[in-house]
C-alpha positions in Angstrom: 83.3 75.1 30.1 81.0 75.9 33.2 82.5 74.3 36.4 79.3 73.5 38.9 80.2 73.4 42.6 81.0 69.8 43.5 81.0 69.5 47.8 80.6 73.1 47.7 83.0 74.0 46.0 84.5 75.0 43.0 88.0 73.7 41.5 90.2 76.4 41.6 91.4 75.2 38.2 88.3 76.4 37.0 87.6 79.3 38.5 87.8 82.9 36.1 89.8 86.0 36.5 87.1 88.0 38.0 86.9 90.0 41.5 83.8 87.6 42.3 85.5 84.4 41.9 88.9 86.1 43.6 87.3 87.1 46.6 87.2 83.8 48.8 83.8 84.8 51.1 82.0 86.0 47.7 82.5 82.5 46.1 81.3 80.3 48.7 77.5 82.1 47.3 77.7 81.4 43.2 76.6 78.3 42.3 79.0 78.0 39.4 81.5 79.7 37.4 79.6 80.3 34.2 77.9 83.6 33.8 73.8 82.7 33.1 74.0 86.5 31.8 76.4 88.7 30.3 78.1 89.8 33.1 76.2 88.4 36.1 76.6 84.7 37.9 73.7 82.8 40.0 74.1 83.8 43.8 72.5 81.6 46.0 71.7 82.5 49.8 73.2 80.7 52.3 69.3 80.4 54.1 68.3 79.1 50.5 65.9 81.1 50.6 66.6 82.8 47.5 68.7 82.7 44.2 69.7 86.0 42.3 71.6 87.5 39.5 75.4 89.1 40.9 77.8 91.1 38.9 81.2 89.2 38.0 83.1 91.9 39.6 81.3 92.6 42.8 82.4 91.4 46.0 80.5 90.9 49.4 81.9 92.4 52.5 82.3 89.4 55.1 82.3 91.9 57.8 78.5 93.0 56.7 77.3 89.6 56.1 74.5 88.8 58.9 72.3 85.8 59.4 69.6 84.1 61.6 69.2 80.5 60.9 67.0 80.1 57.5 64.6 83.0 58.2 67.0 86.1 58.1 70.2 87.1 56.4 71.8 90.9 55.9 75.0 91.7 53.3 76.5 94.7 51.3 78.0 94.3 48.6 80.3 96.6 46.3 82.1 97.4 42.8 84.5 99.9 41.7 85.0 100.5 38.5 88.5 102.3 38.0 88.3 103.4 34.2 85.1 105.5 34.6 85.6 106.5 38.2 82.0 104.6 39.2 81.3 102.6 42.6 78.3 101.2 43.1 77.2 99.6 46.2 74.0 97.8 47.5 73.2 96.3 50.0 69.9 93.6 50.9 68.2 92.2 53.7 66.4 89.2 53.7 63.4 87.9 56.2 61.4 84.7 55.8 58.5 85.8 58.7 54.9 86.8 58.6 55.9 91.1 58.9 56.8 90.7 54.9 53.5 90.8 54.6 52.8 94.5 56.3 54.1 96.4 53.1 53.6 99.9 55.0 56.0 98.8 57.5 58.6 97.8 55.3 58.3 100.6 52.5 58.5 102.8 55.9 62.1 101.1 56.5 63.2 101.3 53.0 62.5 105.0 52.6 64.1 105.4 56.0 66.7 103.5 55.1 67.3 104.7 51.4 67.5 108.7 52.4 65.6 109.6 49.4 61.9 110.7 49.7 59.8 109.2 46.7 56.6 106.9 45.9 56.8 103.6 45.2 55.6 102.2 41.8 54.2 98.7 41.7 55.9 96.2 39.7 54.5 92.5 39.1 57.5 90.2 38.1 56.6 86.4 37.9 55.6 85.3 41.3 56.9 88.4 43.2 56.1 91.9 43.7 58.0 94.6 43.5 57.9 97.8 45.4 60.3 100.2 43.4 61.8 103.7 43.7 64.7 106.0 42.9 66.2 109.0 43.5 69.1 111.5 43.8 70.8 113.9 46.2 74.0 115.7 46.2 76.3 115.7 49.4 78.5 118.6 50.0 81.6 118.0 52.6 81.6 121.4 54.6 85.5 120.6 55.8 87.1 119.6 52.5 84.2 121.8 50.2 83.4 118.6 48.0 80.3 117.7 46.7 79.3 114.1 45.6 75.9 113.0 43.9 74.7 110.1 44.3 71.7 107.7 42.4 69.4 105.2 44.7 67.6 103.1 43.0 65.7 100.6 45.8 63.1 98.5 46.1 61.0 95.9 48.4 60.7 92.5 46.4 57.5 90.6 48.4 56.6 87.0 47.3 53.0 86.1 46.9 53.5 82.7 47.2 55.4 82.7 51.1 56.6 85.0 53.3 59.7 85.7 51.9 60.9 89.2 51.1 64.0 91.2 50.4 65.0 94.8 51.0 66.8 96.1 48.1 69.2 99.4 48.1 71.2 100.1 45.0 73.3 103.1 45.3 76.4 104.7 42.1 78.4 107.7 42.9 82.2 108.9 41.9 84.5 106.0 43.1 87.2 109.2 43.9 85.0 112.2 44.6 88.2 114.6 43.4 87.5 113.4 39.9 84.4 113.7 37.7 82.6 110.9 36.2 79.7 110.2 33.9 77.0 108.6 35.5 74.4 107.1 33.1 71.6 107.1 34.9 69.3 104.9 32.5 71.8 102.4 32.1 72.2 102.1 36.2 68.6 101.8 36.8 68.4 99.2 34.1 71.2 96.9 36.5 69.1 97.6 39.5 66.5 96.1 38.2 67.7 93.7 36.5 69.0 92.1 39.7 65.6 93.0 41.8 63.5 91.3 38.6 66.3 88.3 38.7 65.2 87.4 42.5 63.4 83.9 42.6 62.3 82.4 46.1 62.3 79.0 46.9 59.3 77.5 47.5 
């Protein structure tokens, strides 16, 4: 039975075995304990400026979390996934200002940001668009002679009804680069967008 947050929180009777609901600063962000999709809760920003899709067994890094008021907020967050050797780790920033609105800017800061050099297609999702690309690179460690590929998948959600817009950087590589594992690219770009498409801004 779904358990809502009563003063902000959520009885600890209630709460399921997952790394989301274990982790004390990623609770205090999901609005309940029932999952509103197979495998995803409802986050909730603590500007309220937005409400998302999050994976049961992600956690957000307290030490990353960053805010300003209602108007700005900054946060990584991260899963390991021990049987197939798979981490996956993204990270969003948030701004409620009038500079959403100078797409070149932010698509500069994305790309910049991202590593990867690719156009951006143009995805319209309910009351938002999206600004979405992907790409891969491979990382080789001159010291220790390992290599590690890795698969971005980012994008710049703009609302056209305010001035709210997100940053979004969604990146999956081999949890332990001395072991191989099978990345399934199709299947990760699905989750990326998934949670970019799931982004709904407050009014």
């Amino acid at each position: 039975m779904s358990k809502e947050k009563e003063n902000g929180k959520i009885d600890a009777s209630s709460m399921p075995d997952t790394e989301a609901f274990k982790d004390e600063f990623t609770r205090e962000f999901l609005t309940s304990n029932e999952e509103v999709e197979e495998g995803y809760y409802t986050f909730q920003s603590k500007t309220k400026g937005y409400t998302m899709l999050f994976p049961v067994n992600a956690t957000i890094s307290s030490t990353s979390y960053d805010s300003q008021e209602d108007f700005f907020e900054t946060y990584n967050f991260g899963e390991g996934v021990k049987e197939s050797n798979l981490s996956r780790y993204v990270t969003i920033t948030y701004e409620d200002k009038p500079t959403t609105k100078n797409i070149e800017f932010n698509l500069d800061m994305l790309s910049e940001h991202a590593g990867y050099e690719t156009s951006f297609e143009k995805i319209k999702n309910d009351e938002n668009l999206i600004y979405y690309g992907k790409g891969s690179q491979t990382i080789n460690d001159t010291e220790t002679k390992k290599k590690a590929d890795f698969y971005g998948y980012f994008g710049y959600i703009q609302s056209q009804k305010n001035e709210k817009g997100i940053q979004f950087f969604y990146e999956v590589t081999c949890m332990d680069a001395d072991q191989s594992c099978e990345i399934d690219v199709k299947k990760e770009e699905e989750n990326a967008l998934l949670i970019m498409k799931s982004i709904d801004f407050t009014k």
